[in-house]
Backbone bond lengths (Angstrom), bond angles and torsions (degrees), N, CA, C in turn:
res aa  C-N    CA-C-N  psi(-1)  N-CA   C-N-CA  omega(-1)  CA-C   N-CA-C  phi
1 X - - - 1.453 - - 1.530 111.42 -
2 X 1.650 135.34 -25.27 0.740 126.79 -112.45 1.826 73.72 -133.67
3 X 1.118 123.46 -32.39 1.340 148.14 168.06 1.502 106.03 -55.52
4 X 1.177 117.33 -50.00 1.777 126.02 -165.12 1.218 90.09 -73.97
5 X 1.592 108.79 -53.11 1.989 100.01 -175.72 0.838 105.95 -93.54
6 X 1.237 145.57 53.83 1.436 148.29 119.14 1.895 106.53 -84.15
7 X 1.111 135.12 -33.61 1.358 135.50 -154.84 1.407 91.62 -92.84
8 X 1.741 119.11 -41.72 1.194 106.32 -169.52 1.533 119.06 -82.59
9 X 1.384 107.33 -12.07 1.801 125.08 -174.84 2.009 78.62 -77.49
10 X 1.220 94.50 -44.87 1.834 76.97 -179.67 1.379 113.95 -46.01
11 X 1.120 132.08 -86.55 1.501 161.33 144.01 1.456 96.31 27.24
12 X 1.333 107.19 -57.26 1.636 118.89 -152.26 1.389 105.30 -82.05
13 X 1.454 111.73 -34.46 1.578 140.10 167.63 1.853 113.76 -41.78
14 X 1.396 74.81 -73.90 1.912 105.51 172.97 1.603 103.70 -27.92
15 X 1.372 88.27 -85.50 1.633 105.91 178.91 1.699 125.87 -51.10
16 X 1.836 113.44 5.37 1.526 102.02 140.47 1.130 117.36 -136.35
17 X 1.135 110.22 50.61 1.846 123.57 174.71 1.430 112.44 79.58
18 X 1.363 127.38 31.43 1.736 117.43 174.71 1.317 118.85 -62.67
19 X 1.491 108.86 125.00 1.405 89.95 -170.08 1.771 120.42 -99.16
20 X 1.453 108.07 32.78 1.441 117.67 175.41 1.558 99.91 -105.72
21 X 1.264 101.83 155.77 1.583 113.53 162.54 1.544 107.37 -88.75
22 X 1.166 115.09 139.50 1.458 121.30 -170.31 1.553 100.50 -117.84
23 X 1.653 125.47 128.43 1.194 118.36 -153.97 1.538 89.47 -146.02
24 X 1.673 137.33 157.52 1.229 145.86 -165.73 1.745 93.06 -117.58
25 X 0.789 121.63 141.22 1.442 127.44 -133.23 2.325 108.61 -154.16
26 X 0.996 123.31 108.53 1.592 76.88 85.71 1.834 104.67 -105.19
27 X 1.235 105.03 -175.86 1.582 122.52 173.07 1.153 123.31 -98.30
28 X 1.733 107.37 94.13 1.377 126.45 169.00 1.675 126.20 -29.76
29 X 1.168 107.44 -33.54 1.326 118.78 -157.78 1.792 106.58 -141.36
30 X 1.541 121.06 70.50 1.480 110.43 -159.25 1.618 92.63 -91.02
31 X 1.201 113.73 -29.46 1.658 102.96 -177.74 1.697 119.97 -47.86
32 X 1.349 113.57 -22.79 1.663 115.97 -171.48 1.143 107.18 -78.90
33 X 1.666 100.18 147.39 1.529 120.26 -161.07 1.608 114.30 -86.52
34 X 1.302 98.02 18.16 1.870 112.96 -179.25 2.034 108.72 -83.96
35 X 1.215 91.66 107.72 1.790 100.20 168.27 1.178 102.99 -52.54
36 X 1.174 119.98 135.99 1.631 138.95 -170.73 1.628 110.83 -149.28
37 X 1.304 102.46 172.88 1.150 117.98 162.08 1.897 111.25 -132.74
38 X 1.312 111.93 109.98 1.721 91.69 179.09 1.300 97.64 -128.61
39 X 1.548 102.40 149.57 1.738 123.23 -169.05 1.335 100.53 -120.94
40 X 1.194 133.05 144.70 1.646 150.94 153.88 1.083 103.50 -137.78
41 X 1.482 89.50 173.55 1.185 120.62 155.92 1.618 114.72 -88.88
42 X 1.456 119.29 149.78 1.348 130.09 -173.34 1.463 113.01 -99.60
43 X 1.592 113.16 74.50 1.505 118.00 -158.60 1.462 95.76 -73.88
44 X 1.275 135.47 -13.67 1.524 144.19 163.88 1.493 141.19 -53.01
45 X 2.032 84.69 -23.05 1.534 109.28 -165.63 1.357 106.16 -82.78
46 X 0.829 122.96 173.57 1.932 128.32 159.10 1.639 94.96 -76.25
47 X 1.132 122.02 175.99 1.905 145.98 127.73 1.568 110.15 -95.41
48 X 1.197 54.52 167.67 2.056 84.71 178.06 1.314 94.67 -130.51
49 X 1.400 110.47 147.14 1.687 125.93 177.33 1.632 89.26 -144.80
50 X 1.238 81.15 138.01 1.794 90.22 -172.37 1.891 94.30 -148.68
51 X 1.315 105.84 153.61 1.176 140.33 179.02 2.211 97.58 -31.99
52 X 1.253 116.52 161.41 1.280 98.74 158.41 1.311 131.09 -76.26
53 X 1.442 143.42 174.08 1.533 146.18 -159.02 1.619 101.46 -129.27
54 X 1.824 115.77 -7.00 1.016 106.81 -162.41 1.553 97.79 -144.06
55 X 1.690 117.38 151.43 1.658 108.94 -177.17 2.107 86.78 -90.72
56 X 0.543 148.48 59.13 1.256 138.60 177.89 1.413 118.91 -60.12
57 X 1.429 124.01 130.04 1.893 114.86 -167.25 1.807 96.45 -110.57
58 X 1.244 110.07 -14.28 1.877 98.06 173.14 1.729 93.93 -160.34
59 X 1.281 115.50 123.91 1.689 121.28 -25.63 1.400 110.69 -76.44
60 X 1.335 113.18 162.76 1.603 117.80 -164.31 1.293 84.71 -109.25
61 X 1.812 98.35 121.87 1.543 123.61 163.62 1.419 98.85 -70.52
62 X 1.459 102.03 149.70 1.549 132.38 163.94 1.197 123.42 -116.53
63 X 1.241 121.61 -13.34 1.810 126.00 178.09 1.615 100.12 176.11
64 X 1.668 107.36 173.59 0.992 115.64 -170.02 1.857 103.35 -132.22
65 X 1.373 115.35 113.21 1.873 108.30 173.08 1.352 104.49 -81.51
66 X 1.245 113.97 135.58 1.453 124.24 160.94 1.587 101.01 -91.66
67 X 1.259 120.95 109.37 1.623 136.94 170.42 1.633 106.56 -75.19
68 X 1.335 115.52 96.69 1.615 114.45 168.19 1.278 118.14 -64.43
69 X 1.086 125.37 136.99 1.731 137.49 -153.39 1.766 92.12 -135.99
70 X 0.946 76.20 176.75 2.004 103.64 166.20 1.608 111.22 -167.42
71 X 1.733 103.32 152.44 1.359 92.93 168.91 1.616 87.61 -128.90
72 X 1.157 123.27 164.50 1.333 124.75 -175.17 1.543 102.94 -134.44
73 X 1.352 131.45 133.97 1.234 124.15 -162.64 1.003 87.23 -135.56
74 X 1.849 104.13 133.78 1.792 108.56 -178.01 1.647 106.56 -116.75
75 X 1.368 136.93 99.62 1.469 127.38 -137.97 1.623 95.83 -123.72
76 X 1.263 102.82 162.19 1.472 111.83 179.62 1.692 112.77 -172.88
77 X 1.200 103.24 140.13 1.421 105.34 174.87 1.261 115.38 -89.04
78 X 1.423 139.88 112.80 1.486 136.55 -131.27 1.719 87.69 -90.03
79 X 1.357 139.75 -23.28 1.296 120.48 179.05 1.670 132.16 -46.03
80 X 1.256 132.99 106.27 1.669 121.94 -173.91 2.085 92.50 -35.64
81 X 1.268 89.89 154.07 1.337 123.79 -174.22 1.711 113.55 31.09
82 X 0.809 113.74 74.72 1.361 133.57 -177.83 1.447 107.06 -78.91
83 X 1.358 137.30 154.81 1.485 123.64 -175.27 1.778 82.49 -127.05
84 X 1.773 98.00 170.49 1.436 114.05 -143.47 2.325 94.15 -70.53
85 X 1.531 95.29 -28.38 1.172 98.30 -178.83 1.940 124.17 -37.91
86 X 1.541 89.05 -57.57 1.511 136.70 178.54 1.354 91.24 -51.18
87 X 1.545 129.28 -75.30 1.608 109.20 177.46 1.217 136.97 -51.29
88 X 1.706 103.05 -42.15 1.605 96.30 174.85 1.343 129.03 -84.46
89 X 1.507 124.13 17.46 1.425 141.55 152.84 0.817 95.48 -65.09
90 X 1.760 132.72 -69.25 1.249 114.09 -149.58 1.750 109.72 -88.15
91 X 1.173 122.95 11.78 1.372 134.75 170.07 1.859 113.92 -81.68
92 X 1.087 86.98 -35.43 1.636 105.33 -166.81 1.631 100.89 -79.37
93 X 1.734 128.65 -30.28 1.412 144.87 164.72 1.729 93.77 -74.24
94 X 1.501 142.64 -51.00 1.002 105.85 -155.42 1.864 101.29 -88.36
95 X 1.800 107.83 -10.44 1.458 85.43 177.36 1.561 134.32 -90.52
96 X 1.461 90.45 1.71 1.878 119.75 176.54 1.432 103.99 -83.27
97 X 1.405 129.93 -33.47 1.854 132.33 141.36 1.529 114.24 -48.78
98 X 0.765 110.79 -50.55 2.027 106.65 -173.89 1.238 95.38 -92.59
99 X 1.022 159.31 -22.39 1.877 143.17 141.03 1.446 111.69 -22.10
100 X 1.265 93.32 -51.99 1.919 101.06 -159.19 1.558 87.67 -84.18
101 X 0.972 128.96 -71.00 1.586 136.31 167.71 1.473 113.25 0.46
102 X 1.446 112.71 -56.68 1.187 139.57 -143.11 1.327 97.45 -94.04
103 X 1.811 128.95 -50.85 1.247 135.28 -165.62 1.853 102.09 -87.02
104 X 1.090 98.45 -6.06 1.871 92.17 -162.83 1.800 77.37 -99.44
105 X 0.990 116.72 -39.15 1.863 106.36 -155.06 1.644 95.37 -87.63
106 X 1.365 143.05 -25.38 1.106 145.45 -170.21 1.702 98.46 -84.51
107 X 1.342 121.66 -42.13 1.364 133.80 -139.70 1.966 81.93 -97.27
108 X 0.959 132.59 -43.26 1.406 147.96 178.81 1.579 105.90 -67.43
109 X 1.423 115.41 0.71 1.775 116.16 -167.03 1.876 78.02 -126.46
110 X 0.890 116.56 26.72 1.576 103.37 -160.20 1.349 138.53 7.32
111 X 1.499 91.20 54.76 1.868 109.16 -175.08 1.877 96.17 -113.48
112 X 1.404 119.21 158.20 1.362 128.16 164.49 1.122 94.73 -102.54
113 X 1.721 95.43 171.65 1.407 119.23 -156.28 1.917 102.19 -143.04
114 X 1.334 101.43 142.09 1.695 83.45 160.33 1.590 103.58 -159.31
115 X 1.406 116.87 154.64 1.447 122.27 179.25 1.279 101.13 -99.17
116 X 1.631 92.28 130.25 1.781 110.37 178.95 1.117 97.37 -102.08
117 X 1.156 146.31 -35.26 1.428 138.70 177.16 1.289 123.86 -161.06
118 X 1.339 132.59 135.15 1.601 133.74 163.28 1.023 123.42 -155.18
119 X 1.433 118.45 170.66 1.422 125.26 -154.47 1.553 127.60 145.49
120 X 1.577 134.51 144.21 1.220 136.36 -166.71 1.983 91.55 -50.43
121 X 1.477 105.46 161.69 1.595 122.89 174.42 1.378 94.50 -122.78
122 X 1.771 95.02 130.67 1.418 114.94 -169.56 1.449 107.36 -71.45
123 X 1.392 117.93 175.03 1.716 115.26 155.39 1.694 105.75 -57.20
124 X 0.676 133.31 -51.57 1.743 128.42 -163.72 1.703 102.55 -57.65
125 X 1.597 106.29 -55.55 1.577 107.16 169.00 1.403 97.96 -64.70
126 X 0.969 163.05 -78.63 1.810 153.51 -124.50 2.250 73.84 -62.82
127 X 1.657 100.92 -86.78 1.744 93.18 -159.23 1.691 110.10 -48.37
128 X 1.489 112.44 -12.14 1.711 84.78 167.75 1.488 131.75 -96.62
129 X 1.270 101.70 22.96 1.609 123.74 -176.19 1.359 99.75 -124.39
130 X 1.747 123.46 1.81 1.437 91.85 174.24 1.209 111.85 93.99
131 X 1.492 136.49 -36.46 1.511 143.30 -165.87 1.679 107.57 -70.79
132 X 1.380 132.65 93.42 1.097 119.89 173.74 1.736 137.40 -104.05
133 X 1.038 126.49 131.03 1.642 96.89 166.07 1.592 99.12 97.21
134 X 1.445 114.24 -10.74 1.769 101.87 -167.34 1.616 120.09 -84.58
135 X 1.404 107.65 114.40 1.356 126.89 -167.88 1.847 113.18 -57.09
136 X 1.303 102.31 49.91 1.399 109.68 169.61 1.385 122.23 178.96
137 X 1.630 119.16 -141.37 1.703 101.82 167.82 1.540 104.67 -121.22
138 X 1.153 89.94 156.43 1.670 111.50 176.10 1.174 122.40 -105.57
139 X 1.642 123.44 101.78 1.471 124.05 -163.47 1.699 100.38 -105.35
140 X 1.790 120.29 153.88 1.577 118.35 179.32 1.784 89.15 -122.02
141 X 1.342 113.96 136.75 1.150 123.38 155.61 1.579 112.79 -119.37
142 X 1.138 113.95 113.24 1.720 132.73 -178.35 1.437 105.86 -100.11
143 X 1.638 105.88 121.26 1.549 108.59 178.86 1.368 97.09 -148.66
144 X 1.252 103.75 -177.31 1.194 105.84 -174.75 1.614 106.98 -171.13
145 X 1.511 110.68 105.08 1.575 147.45 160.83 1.579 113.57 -47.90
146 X 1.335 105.32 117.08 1.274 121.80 158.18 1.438 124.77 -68.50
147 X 1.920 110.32 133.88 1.293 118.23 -173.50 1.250 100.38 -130.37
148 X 1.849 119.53 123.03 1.354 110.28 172.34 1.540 103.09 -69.09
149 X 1.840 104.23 165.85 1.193 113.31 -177.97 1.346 94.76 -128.03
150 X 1.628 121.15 103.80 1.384 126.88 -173.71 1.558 112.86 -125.35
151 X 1.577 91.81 164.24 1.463 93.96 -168.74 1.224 106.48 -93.19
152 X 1.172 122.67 125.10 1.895 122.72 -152.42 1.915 84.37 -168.46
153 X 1.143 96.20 154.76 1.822 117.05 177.72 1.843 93.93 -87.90
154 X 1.175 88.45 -179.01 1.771 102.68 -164.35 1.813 88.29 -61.20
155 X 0.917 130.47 -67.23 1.383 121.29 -152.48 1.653 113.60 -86.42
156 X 1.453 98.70 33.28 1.716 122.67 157.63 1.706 84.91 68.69
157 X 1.564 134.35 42.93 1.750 104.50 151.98 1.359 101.56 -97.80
158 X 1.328 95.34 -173.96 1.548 120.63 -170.49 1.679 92.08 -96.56
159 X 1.500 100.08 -179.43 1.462 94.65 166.90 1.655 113.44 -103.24
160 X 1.416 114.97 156.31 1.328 98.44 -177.30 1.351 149.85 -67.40
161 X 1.306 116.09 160.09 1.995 109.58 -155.70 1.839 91.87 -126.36
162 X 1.559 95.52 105.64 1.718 113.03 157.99 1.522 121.58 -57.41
163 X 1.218 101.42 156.50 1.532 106.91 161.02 1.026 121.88 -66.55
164 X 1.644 137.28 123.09 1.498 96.25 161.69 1.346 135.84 -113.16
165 X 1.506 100.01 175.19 1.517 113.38 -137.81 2.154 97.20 -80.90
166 X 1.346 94.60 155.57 1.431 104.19 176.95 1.280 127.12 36.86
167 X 1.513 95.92 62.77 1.597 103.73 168.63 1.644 96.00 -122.12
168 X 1.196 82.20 141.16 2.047 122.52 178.49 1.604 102.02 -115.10
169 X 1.208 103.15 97.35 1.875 105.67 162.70 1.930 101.94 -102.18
170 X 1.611 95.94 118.92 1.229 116.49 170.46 1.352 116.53 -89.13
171 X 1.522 121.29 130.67 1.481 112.36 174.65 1.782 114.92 -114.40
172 X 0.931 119.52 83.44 1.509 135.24 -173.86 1.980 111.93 -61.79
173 X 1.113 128.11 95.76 1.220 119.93 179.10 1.705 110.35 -100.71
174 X 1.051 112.90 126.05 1.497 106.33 -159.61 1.835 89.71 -131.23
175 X 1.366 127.10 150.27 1.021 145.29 139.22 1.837 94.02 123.54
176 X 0.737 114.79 9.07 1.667 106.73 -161.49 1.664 104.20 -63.94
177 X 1.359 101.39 142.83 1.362 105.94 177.25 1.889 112.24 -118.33
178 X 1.340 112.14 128.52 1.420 95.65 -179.88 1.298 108.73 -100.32
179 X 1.107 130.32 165.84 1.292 160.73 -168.16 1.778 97.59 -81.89
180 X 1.355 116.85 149.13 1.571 120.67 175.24 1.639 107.08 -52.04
181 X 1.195 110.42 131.78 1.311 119.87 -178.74 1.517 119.00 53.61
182 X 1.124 107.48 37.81 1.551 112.62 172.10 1.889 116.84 -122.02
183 X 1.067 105.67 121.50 1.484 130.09 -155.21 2.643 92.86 -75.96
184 X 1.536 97.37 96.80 1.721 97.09 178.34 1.446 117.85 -49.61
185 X 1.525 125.39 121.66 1.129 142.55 -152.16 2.099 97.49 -83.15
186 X 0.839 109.25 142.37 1.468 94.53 -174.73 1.470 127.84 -60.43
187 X 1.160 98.33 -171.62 1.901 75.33 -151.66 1.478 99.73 -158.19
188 X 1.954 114.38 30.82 1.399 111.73 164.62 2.131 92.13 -133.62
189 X 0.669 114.04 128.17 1.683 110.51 168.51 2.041 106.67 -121.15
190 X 1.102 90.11 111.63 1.647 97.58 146.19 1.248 138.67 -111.61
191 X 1.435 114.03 160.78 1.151 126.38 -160.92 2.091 104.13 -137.78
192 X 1.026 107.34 105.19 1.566 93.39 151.37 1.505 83.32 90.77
193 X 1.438 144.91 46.66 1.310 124.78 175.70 1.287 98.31 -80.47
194 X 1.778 120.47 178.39 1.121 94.81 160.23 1.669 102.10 -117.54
């Protein structure tokens, strides 16, 4: 799930000029000096399982996982010698793009969303992640996406939904007034008797 909305936060990105590549992650390679955008999942994090959010009758939810995510934004102002200001402007534009990104493509899957934590990553976090040498700033946005938990067979259907039986919709039009010399149009319609 977590993969798809990453491709489509791409997509959505793309289509108003972002100029990072946005990649589903984790990140093979964090030492490289390439501005990115990378999304996972936070196989580190806890969940939350919480009660359902919805009365749903097919399929009938039973709870809801909150999937902890991260996006990690690796930013840079592409000019040689850029000062630290200059990067985190342009960090602060690409994470005010993946906000909106993020709420339109999640919110369009009709899942909620919420931020557990964000904020610049210090030097102590950059060397305890491994991140070295990268010519700008490194921002973490931690959220975490709602997954219904429904009662559906392996290949996610519902169970099946009948017609039901012996319904008569009556349409009663009452008060009509005709006009001089105008012949009253009938004025019982059924549908579906049986």
């Amino acid at each position: 799930m977590i993969y798809e909305i990453t491709r489509e936060i791409e997509t959505e990105l793309r289509a108003k000029g972002y100029p990072y590549r946005v990649v589903y992650g984790p990140d093979g390679d964090p030492g490289r000096n390439e501005a990115r955008v990378v999304i996972d999942r936070d196989l580190g994090a806890n969940e939350d399982i919480a009660p359902p959010m919805s009365k749903r009758v097919n399929p009938k939810q039973f709870g809801v996982r909150w999937l902890p995510c991260r996006a990690t934004i690796y930013a840079r102002e592409p000019r040689a010698g850029a000062l630290m200001h200059e990067h985190t402007r342009q960090c602060d534009r690409a994470v005010d793009k993946l906000t909106i990104a993020m709420h339109k493509v999640i919110i369009k899957r009709d899942c909620l969303y919420r931020v557990t934590a964000a904020g610049y990553l210090t030097l102590a976090a950059l060397d305890a992640e491994a991140i070295e040498h990268f010519p700008g700033v490194v921002y973490r946005l931690a959220f975490a996406v709602s997954r219904g938990v429904s009662d559906t067979t392996w290949a996610e259907a519902a169970a099946d939904e009948g017609a039901p039986a012996n319904v008569a919709t009556v349409v009663a039009a009452t008060e009509y007034v005709a006009t001089a010399g105008e012949v009253s149009p009938a004025a019982k319609v059924e549908h579906g008797s049986p």
